[in-house]
C-alpha positions in Angstrom: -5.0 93.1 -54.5 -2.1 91.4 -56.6 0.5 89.3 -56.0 4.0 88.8 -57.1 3.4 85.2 -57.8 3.9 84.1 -61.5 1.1 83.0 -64.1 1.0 79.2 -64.5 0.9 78.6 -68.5 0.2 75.5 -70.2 3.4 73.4 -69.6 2.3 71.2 -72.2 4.7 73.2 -74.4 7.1 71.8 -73.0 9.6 68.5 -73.9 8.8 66.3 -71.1 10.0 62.9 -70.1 9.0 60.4 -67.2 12.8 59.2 -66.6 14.8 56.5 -64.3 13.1 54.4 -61.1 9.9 54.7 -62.5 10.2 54.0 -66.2 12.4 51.0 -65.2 10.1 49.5 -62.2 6.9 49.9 -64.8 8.5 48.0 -66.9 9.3 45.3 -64.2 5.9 46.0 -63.1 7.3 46.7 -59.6 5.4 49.3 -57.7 6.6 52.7 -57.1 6.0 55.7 -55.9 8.4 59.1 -56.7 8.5 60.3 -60.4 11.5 62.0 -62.2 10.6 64.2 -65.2 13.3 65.6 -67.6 12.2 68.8 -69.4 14.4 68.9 -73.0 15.0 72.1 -75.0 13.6 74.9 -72.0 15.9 77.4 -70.1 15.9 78.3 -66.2 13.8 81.8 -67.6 11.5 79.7 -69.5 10.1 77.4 -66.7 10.4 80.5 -63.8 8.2 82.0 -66.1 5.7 78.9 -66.6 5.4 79.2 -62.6 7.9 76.4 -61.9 9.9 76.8 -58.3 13.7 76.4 -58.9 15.3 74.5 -56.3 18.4 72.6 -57.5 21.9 74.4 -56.6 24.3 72.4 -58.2 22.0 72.5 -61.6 18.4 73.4 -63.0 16.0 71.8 -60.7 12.1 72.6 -60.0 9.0 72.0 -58.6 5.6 71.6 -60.2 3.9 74.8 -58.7 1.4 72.4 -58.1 1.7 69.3 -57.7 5.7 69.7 -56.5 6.6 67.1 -58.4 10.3 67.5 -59.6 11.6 68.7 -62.8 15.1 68.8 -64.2 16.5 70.0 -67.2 18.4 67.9 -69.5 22.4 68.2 -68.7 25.6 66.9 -69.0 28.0 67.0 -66.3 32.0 67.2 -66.4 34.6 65.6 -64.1 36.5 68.6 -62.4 37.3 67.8 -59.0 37.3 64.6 -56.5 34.2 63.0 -55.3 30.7 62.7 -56.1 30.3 66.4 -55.9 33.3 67.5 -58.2 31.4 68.0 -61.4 30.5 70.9 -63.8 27.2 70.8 -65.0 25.8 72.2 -68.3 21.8 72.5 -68.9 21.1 74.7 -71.8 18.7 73.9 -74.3 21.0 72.5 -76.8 21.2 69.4 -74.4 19.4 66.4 -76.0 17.8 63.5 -74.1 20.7 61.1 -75.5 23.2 63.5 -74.1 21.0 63.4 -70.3 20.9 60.0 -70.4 24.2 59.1 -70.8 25.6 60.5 -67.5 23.4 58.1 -65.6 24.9 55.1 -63.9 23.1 51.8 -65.3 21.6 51.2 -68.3 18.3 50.4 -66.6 17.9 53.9 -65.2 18.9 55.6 -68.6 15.5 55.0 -69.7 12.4 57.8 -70.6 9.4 58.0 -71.6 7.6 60.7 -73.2 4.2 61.9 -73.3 2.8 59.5 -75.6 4.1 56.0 -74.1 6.7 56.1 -76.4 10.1 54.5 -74.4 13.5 56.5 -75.3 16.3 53.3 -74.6 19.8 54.7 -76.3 22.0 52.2 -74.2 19.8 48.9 -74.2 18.1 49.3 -70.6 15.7 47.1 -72.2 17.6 44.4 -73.0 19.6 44.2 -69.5 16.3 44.7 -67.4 15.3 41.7 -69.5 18.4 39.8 -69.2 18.6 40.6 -65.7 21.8 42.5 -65.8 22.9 45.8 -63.9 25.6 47.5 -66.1 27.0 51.1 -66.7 26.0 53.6 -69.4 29.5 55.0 -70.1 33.0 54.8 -69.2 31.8 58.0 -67.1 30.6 55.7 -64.6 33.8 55.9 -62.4 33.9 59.5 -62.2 31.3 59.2 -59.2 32.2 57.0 -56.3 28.9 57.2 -55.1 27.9 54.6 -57.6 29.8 52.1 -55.9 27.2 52.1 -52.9 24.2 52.8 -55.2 25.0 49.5 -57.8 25.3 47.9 -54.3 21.8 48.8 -53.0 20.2 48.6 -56.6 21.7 44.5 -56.6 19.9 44.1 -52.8 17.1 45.9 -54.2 16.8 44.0 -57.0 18.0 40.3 -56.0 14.5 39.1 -55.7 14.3 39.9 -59.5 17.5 37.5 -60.4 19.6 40.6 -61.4 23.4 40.2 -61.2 26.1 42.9 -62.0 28.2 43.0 -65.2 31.3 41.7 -64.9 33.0 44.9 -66.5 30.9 47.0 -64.3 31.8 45.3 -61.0 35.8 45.9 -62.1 34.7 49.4 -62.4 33.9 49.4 -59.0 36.7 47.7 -58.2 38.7 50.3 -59.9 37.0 52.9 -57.8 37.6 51.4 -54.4 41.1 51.1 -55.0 41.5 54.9 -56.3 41.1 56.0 -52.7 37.9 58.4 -54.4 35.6 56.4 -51.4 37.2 58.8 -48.9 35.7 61.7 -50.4 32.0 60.3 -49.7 30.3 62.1 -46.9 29.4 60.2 -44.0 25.5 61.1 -44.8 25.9 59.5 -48.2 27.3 56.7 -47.0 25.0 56.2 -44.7 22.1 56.8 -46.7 22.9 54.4 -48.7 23.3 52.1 -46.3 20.6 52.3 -44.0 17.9 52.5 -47.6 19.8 49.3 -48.3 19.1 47.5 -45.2 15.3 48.4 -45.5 15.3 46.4 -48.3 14.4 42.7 -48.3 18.2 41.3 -49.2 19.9 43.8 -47.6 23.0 41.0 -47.1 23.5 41.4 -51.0 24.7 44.8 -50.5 27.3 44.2 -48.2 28.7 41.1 -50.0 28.6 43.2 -53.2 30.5 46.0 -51.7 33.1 43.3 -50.4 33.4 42.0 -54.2 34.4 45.4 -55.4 36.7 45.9 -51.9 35.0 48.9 -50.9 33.6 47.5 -47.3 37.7 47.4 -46.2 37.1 50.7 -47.5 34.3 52.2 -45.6 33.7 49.5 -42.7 36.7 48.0 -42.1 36.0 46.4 -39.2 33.3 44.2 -40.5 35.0 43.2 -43.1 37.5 41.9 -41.0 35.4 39.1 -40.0 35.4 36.9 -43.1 37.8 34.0 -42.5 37.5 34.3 -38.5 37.1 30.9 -37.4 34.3 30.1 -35.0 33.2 26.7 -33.2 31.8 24.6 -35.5 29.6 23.3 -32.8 27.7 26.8 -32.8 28.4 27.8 -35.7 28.0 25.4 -38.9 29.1 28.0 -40.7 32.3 28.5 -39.2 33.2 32.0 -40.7 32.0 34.7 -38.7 31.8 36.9 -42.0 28.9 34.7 -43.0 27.3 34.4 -39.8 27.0 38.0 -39.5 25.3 38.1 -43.1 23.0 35.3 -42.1 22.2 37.0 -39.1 21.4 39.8 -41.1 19.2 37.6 -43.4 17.2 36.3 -40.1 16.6 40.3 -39.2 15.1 40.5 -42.1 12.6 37.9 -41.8 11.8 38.8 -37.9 11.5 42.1 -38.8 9.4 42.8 -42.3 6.7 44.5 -40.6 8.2 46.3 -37.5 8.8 49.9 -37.2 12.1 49.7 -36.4 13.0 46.9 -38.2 16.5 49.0 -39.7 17.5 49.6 -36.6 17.3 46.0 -35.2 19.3 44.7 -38.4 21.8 47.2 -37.7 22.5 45.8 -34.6 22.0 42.4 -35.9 24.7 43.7 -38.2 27.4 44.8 -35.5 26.8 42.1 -32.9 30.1 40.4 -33.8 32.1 43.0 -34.2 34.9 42.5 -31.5 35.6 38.9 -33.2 37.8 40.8 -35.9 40.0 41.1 -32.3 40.6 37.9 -30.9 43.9 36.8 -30.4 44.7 34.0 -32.8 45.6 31.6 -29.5 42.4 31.8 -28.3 40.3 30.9 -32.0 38.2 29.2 -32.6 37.1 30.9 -29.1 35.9 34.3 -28.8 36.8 35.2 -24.8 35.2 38.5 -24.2 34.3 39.7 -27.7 31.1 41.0 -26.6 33.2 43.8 -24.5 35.7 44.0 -27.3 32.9 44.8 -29.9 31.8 48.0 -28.2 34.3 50.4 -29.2 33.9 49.0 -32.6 30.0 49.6 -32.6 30.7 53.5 -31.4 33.4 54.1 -34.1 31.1 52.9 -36.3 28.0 55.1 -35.1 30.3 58.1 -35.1 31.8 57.7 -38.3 29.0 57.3 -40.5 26.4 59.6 -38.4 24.2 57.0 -37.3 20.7 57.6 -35.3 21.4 57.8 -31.4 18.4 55.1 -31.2 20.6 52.7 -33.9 23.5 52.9 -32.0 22.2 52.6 -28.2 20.2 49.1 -29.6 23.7 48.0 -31.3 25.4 48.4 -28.0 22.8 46.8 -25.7 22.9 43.7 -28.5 26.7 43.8 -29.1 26.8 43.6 -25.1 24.7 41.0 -24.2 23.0 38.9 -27.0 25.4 35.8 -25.1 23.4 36.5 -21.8 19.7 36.4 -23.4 20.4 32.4 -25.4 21.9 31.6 -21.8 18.8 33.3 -20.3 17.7 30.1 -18.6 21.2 29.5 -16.8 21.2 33.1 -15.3 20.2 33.6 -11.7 17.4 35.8 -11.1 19.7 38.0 -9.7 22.1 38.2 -12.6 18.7 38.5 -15.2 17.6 41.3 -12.8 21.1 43.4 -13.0 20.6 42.4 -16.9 17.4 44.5 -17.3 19.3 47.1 -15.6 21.6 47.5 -17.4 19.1 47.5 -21.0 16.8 50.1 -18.8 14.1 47.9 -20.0 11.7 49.9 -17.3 11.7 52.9 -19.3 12.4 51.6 -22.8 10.2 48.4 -22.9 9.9 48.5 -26.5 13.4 48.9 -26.9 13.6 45.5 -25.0 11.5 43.9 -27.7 13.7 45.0 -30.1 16.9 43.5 -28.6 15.5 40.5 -28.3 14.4 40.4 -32.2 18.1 41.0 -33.1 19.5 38.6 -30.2 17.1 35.3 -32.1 18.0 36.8 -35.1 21.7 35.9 -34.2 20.7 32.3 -32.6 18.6 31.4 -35.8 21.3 33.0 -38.4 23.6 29.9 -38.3 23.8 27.2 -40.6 20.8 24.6 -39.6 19.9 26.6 -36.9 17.0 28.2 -39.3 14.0 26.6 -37.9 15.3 25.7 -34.0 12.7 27.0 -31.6 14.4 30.2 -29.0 12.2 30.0 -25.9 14.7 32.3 -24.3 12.2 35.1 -26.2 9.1 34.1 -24.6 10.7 33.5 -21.0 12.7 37.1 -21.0 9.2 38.9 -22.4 7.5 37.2 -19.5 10.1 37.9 -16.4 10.7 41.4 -18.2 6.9 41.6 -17.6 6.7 40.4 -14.8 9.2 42.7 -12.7 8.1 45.6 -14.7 4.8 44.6 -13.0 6.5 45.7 -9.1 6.0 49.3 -9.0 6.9 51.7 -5.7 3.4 52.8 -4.9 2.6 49.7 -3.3 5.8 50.3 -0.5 4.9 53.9 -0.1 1.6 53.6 0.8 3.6 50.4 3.6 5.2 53.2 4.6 8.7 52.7 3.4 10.9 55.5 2.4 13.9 56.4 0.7 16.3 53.2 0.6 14.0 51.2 1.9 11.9 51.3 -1.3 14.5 50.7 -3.7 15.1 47.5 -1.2 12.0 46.3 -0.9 11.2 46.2 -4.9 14.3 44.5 -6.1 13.4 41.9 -3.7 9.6 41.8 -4.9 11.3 42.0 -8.8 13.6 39.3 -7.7 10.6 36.8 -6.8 8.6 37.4 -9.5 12.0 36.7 -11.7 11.9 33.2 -9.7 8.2 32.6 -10.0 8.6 33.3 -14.0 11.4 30.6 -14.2 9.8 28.0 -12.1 7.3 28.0 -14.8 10.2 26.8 -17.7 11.2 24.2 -14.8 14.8 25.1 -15.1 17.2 25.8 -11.8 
């Protein structure tokens, strides 16, 4: 019996190179996982005939018949149209590694490493992983508005590290923001982008970096309108409602480093103050109803940029009502009953969990507010519970039926509501 699939030679005729995120996190000695290679000097015949799976569209890409790892070959790329997709690619053998490198974005990414150890470093990657610097390789660098984002998610990522952006590399940016070449982005990109950046452990960085270059008026206006709204000092230290929202998003982080979902509660942690960008300038330092206000925001928001159904349902349930869970212990069981409604926190309990996460994340994201203790958690988890707990089997086998049922278990929910908050001794 044979087979049409192709012999596997000995690649190790080929010009290899390890190249970007792993050549520059070794050297940080930063853990990683996905490698790049870079084959120099081969054609698209050449490696179908070593076996290799060619899978790249837009230029020469392949996987390892093997091991699937990926495999480019060496190119240089030509502006020809807008966006990050309006490029002409070239990837014949004549391409050197020099050439490759210098269409990448920072000089910490233009980095290989061949088969011996030996580090290839044309534009100083070295120097600025040392010095702690993210900069462009090339002038090339605003051809690809993309770069705005990544720069932005590479300075969150990277924070931790003490790396800051080049001043002539954040003007760049700048540049590009103000071109109008953001508006060719997909909404996936974007998102992407976004949603990898608030993964990471500073995700605030990335949105106060993409305000520095004015791209967030750009792609999310409406939280960038929040900077210089005025809130009461008496809640909010911190007065601006621009840096609340990023210390909010700070607290998410620390609530959330080892939850599942923990991008989807900084997300909402992210949008829960939307409808303040709103409120009539007579009513500031007040906020009347931007809870409300702040939904159509959320969904605009969600729509634009593709976000997960799950992302979006936990924004609104947080944008909604984060006010009524830090006034959980003035709420009548009634009210706290309608409440758990309206969050569907019978069918979605864990969804519950996570609205409270973002809800303290907003009570603790305020200047000296850090370390104050938010019994309102422990006291919703325990009513929540406690209702949950009132189930219809109990009234059926009574006999009741129909309406009667439905009756008979807010009443039951109701009292165990009031037995919960007797506990907390509060009216």
């Amino acid at each position: 019996m044979t087979t049409n699939t192709p012999h596997i030679a000995n690649i190790s005729e080929l010009d290899v190179y390890l190249v970007g995120g792993a050549v520059r996190d070794e050297l940080l000695n930063r853990p990683y996982k996905d490698q790049d290679f870079l084959v120099v000097g081969a054609s698209v015949q050449q490696m179908l005939s070593l076996g290799f799976n060619q899978v790249g569209k837009d230029f020469p890409v392949f996987l390892h018949p093997e091991t699937k790892q990926e495999y480019a070959l060496a190119r240089t790329e030509r502006k020809q149209g807008q966006g990050y997709t309006g490029f002409a690619c070239y990837a014949e053998p004549d391409v050197t590694i020099e050439q490759d490198l210098l269409r990448r974005d920072l000089t910490i990414n233009a980095m290989a490493k061949n088969r011996e150890g030996k580090i290839v470093d044309p534009y100083n990657g070295q120097q600025d992983l040392e010095n702690r610097v993210l900069r462009h390789v090339s002038s090339a660098f605003i051809e690809d508005p993309l770069r705005v984002l990544r720069v932005a998610r590479f300075a969150a990522r990277y924070h931790e590290y003490g790396f800051v952006i080049a001043d002539e590399t954040l003007e760049l940016m700048t540049t590009i923001s103000a071109s109008g070449e953001l508006l060719s982005l997909s909404a996936e990109r974007i998102w992407q982008e976004m949603q990898r950046s608030l993964s990471e452990d500073h995700p605030e960085v990335f949105f106060d970096v993409l305000r520095q270059c004015q791209a967030l008026k750009v792609i999310w206006p409406d939280l960038d309108r929040l900077w210089g709204v005025p809130n009461p000092a008496k809640w909010h230290p911190e007065i601006c409602s621009g840096i609340h929202t990023m210390m909010v998003l700070h607290q998410a982080v620390l609530l959330t480093k080892d939850l599942k979902r923990k991008t989807a509660i900084r997300f909402a942690a992210l949008c829960h103050d939307l409808g303040k960008g709103l409120t009539n300038s007579e009513y500031l330092p007040s906020h009347p109803g931007h809870e409300k206000a702040g939904l159509p925001l959320v969904e605009k928001i969600s729509k634009q940029l593709k976000v997960p159904v799950y992302y979006q349902q936990l924004a609104l349930k947080v944008c909604e009502h984060h006010l009524h869970c830090h006034k959980a212990f003035q709420l009548k069981p009634s009210t706290l009953l309608r409440i758990f409604d309206q969050l569907d926190v019978w069918r979605k309990p864990q969804e519950f969990d996570d609205f409270i996460m973002a809800c303290k994340s907003d009570f603790l994201g305020r200047l000296g507010f850090e370390n104050r203790p938010y019994p309102q958690e422990e006291y919703l988890k325990k009513a929540m519970l406690a209702a949950s707990n009132v189930n219809a089997k109990a009234f059926v086998e009574q006999g009741l039926k129909g309406l009667a049922i439905k009756e008979a278990m807010v009443k039951a929910r109701l009292t165990a509501i009031k037995k919960v908050k007797e506990q907390y001794q509060v009216g």
